[in-house]
N, CA, C and O atoms as a DFTB+ gen file, in Angstrom:
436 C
 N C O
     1  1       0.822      -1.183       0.000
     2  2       0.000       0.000       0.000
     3  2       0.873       1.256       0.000
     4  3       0.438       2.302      -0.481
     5  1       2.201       1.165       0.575
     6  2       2.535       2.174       0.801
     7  2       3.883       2.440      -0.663
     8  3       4.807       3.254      -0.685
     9  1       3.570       1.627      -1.493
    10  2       4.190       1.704      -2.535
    11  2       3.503       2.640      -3.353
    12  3       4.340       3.267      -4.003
    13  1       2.437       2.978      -3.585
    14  2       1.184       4.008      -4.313
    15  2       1.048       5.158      -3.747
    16  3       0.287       6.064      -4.088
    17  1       2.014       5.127      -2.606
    18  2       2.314       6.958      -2.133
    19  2       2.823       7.462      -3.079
    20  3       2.142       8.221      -3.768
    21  1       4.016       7.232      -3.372
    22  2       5.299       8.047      -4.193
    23  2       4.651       8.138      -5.420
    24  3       4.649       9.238      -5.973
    25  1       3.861       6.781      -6.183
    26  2       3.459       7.133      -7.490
    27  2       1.762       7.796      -7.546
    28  3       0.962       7.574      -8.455
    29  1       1.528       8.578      -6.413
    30  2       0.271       8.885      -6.469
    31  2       1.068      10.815      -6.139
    32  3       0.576      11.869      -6.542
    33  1       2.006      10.687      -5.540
    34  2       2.828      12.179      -5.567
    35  2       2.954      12.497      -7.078
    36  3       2.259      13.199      -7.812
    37  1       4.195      11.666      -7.335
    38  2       4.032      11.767      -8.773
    39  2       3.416      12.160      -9.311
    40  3       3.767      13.071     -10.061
    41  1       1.783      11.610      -9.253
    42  2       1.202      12.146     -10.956
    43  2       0.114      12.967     -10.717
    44  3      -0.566      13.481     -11.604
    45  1      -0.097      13.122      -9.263
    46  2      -0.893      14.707      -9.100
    47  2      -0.580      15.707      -9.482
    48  3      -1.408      16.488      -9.950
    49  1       0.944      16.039      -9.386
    50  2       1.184      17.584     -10.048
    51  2       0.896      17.666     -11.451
    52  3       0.608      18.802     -11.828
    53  1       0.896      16.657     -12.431
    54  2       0.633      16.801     -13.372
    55  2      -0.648      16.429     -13.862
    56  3      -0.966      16.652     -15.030
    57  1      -1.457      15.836     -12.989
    58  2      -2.977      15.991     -13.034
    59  2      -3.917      16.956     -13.633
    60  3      -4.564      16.670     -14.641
    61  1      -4.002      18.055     -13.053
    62  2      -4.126      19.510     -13.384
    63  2      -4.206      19.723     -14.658
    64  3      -5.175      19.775     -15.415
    65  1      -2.905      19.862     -14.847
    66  2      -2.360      19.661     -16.518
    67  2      -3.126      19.106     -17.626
    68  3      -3.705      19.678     -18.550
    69  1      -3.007      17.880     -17.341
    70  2      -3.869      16.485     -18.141
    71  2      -5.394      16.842     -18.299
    72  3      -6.115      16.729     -19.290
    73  1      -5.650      17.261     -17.156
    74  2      -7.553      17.887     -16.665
    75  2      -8.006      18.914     -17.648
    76  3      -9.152      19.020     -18.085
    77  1      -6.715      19.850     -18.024
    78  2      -6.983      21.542     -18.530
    79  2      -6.710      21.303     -19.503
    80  3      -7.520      21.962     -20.155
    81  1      -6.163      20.842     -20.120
    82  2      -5.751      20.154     -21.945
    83  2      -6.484      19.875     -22.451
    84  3      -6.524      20.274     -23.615
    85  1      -7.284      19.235     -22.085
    86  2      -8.105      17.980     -22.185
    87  2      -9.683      18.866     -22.268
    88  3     -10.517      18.361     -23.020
    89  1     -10.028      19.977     -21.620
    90  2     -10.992      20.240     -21.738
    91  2     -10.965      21.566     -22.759
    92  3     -10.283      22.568     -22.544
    93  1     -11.727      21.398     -23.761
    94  2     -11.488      22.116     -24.799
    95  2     -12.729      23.435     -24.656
    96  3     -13.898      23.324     -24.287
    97  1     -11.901      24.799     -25.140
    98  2     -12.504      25.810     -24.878
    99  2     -13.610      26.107     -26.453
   100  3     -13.149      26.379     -27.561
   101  1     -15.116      25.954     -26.121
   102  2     -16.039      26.202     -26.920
   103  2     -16.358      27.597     -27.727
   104  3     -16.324      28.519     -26.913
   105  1     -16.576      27.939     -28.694
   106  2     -16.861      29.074     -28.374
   107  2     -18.507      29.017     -28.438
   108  3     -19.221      28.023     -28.569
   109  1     -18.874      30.381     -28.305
   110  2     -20.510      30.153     -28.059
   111  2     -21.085      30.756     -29.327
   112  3     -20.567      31.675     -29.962
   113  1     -22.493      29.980     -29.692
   114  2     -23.021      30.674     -30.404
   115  2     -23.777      31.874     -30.670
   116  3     -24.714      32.262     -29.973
   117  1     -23.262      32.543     -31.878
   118  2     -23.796      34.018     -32.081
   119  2     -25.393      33.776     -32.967
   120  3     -26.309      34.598     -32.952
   121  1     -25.408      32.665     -33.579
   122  2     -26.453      32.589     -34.574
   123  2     -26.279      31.496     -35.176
   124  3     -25.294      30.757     -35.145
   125  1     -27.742      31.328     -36.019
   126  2     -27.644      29.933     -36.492
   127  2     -27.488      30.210     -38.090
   128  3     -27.870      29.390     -38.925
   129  1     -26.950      31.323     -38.387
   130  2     -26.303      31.922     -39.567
   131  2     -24.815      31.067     -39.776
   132  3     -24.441      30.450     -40.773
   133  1     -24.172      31.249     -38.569
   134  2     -22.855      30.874     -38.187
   135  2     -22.609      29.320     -37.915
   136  3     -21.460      28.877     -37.894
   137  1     -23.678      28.539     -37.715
   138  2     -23.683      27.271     -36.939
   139  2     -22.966      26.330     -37.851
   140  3     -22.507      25.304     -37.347
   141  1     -22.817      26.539     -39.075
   142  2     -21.676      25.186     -39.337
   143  2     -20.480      25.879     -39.594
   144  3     -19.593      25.137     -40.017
   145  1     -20.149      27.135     -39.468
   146  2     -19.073      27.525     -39.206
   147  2     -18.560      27.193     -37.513
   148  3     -17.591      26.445     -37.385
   149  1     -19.230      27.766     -36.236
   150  2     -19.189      27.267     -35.122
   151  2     -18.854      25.438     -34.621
   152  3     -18.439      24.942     -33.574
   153  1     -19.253      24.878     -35.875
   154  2     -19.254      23.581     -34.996
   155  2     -17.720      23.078     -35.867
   156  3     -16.879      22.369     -35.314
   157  1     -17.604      23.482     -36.988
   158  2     -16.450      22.911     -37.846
   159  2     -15.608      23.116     -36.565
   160  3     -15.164      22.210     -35.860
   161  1     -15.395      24.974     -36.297
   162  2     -14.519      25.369     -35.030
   163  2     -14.313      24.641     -33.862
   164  3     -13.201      24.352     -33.421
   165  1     -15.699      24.256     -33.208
   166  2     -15.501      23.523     -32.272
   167  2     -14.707      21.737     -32.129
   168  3     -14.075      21.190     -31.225
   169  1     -15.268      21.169     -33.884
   170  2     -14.260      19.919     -34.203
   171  2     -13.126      19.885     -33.676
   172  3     -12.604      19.209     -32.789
   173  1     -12.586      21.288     -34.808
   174  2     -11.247      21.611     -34.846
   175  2     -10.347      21.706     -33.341
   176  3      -9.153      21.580     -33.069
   177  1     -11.676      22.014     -32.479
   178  2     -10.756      22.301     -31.009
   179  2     -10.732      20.512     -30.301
   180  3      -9.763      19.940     -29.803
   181  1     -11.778      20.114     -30.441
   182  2     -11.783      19.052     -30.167
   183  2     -10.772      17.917     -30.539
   184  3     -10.251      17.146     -29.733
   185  1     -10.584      17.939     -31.868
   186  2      -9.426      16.912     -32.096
   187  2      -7.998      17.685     -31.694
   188  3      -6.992      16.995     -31.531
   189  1      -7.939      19.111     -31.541
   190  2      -6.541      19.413     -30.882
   191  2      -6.558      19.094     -29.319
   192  3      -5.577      19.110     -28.575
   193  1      -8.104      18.750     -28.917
   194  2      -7.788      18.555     -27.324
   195  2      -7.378      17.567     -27.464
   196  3      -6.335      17.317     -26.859
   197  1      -7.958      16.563     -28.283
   198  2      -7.272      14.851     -28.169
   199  2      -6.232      14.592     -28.587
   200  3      -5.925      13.526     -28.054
   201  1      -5.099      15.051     -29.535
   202  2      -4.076      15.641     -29.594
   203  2      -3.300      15.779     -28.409
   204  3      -2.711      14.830     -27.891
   205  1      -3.289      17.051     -27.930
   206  2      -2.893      17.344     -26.294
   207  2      -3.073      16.468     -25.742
   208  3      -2.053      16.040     -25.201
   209  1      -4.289      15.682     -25.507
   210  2      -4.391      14.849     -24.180
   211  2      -3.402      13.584     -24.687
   212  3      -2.445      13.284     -23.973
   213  1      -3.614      12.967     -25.737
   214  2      -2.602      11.686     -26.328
   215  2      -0.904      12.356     -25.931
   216  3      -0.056      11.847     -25.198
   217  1      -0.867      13.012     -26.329
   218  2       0.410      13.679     -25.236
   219  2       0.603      13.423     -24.206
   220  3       1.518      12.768     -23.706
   221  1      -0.559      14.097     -23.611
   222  2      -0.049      14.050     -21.664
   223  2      -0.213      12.773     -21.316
   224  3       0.308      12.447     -20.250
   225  1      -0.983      11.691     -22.116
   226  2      -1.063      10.322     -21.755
   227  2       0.381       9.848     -22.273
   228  3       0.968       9.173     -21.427
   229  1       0.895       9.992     -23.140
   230  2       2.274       9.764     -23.742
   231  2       3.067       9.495     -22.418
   232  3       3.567       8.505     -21.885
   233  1       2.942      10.931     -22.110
   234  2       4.231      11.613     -21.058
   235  2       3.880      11.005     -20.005
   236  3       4.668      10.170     -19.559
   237  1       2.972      11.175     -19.508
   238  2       2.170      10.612     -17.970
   239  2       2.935       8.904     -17.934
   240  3       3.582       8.464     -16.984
   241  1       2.592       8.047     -19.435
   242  2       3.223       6.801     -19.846
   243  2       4.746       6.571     -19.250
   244  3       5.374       5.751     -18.580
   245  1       4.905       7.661     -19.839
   246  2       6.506       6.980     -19.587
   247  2       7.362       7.260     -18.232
   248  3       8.292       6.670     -17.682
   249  1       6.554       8.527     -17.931
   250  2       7.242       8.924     -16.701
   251  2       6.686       7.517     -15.634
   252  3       7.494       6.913     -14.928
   253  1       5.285       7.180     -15.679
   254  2       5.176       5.891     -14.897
   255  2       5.974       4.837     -15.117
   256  3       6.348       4.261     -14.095
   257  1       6.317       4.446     -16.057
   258  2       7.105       3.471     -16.560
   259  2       8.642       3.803     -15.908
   260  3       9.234       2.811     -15.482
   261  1       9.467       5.349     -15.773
   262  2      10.233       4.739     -15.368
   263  2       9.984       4.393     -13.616
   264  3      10.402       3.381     -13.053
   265  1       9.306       5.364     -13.048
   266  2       8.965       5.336     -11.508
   267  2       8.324       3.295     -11.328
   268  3       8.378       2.838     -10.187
   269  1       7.970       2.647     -12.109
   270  2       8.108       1.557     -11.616
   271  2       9.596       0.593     -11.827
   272  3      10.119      -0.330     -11.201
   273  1       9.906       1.324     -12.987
   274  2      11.318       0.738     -13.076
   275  2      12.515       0.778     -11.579
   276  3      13.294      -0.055     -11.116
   277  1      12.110       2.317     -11.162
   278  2      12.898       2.371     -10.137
   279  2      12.358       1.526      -9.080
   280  3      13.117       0.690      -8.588
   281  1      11.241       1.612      -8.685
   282  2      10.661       1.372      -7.574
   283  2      11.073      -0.716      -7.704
   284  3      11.254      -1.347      -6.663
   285  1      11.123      -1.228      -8.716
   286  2      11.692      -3.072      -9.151
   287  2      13.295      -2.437      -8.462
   288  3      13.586      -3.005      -7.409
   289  1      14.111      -1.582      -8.832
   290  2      15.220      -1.079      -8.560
   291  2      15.482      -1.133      -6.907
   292  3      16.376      -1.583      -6.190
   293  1      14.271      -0.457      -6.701
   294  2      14.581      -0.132      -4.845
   295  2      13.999      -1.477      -3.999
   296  3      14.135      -1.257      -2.795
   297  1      13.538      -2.486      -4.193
   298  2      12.865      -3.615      -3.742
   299  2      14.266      -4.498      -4.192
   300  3      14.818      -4.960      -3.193
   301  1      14.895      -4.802      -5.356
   302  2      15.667      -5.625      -5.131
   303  2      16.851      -5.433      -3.977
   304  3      17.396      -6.228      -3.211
   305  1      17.011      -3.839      -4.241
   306  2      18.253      -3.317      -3.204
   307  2      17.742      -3.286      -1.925
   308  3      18.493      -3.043      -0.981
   309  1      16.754      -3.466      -1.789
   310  2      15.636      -3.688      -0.301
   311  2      15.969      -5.017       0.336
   312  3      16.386      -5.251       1.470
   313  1      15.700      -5.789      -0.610
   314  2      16.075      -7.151      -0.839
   315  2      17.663      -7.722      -0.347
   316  3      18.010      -8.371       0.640
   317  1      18.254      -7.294      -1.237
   318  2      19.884      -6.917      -0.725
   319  2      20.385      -7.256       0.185
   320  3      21.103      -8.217       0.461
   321  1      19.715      -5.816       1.103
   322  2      20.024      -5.435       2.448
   323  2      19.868      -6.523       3.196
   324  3      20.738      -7.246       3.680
   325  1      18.233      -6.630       3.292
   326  2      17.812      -7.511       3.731
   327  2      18.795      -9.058       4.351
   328  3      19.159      -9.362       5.486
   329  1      18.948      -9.689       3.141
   330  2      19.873     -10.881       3.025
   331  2      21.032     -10.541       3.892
   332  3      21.449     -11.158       4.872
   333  1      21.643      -9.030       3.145
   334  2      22.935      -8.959       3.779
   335  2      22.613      -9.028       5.348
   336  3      23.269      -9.828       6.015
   337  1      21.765      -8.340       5.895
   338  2      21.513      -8.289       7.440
   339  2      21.130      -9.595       8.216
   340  3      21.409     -10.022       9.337
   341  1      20.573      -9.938       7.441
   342  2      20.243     -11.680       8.248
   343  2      21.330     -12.413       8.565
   344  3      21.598     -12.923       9.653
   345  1      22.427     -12.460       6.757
   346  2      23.625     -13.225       7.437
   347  2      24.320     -12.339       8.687
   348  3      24.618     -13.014       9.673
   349  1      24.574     -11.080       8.744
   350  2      25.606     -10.484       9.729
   351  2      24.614     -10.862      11.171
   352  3      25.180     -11.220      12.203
   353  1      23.229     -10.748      11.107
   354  2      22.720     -11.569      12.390
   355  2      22.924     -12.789      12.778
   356  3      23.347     -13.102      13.890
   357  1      22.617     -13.591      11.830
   358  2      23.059     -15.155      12.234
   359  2      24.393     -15.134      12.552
   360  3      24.562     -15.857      13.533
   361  1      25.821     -14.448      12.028
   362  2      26.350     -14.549      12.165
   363  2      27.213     -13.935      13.733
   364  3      28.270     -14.245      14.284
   365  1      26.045     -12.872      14.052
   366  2      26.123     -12.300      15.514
   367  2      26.035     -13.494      16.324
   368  3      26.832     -13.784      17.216
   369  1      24.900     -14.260      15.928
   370  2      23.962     -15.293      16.713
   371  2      25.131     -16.102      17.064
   372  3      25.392     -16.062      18.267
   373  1      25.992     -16.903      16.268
   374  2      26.684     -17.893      16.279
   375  2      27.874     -17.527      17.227
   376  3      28.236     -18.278      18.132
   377  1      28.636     -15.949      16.874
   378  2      29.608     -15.645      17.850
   379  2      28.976     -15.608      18.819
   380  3      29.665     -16.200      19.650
   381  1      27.854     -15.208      19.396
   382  2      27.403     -15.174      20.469
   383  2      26.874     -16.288      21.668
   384  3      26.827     -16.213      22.896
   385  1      26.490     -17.387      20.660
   386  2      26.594     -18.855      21.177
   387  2      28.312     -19.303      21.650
   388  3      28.596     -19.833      22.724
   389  1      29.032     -19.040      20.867
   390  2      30.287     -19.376      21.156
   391  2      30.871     -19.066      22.294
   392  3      31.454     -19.931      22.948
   393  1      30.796     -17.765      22.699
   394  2      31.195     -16.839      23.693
   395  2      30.409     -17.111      25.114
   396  3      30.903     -16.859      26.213
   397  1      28.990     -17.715      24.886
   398  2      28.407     -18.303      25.936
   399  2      29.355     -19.747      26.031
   400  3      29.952     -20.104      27.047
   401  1      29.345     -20.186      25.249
   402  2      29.978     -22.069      25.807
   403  2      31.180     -21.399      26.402
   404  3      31.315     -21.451      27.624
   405  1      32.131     -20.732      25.614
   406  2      33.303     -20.501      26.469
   407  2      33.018     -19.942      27.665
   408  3      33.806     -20.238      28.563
   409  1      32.035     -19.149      27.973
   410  2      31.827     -18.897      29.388
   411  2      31.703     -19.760      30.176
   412  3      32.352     -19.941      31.207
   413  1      30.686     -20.479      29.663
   414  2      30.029     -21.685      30.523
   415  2      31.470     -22.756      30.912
   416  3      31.770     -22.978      32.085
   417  1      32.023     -23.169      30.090
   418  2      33.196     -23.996      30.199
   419  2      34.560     -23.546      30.851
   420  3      35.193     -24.339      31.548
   421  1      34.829     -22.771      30.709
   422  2      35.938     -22.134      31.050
   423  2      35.860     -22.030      32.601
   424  3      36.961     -22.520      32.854
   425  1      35.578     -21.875      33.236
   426  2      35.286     -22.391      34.726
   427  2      35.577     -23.561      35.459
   428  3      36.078     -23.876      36.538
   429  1      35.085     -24.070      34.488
   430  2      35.496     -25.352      35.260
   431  2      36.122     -25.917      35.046
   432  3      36.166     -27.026      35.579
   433  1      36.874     -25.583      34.271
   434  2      38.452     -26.112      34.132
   435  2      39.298     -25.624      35.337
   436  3      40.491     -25.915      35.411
């Protein structure tokens, strides 16, 4: 769950963006003199919004793509650690068994 923080930071700032592109500015009608001039116009805005937006989906694309790349990146090195720390524990564990027998023994000699 807490992996969908960072990529939910991510793509809010550019949310906004994606939202305002995307919504295409109409103009209004003066008359129905004008009306297939008005709507050609309004096409015209329309396929440049989808345009724009196939963009910000582009971009939005890849920038996710690499933020999961990293995030496979930071789990293996998570991973890593991990391993590495278990052996240096077990390996605490074992000097530490040792150091008890020699306690224990060493006495009674």
């Amino acid at each position: 769950m807490d992996a969908w923080l960072p990529a939910l930071k991510a793509v809010l700032p550019y949310l906004t963006n994606i939202v305002t592109a995307t919504l295409p500015v109409f103009t209004a009608r003066k008359g129905q003199e004008r009306a297939a001039e008005v709507t050609a116009q309004q096409i015209g805005e329309l396929q440049s919004a989808a345009t724009r937006n196939a963009e910000a989906v582009k971009l939005l694309a890849e920038q996710l793509e690499r933020m999961v790349t990293a995030l496979e990146a930071g789990t293996l090195n998570a991973e890593r650690s991990m391993r590495n720390a278990r052996l240096v524990a077990l390996a605490a564990l074992g000097v530490a068994l040792a150091a008890l027998a020699i306690a224990l023994f060493a006495p009674v000699r």
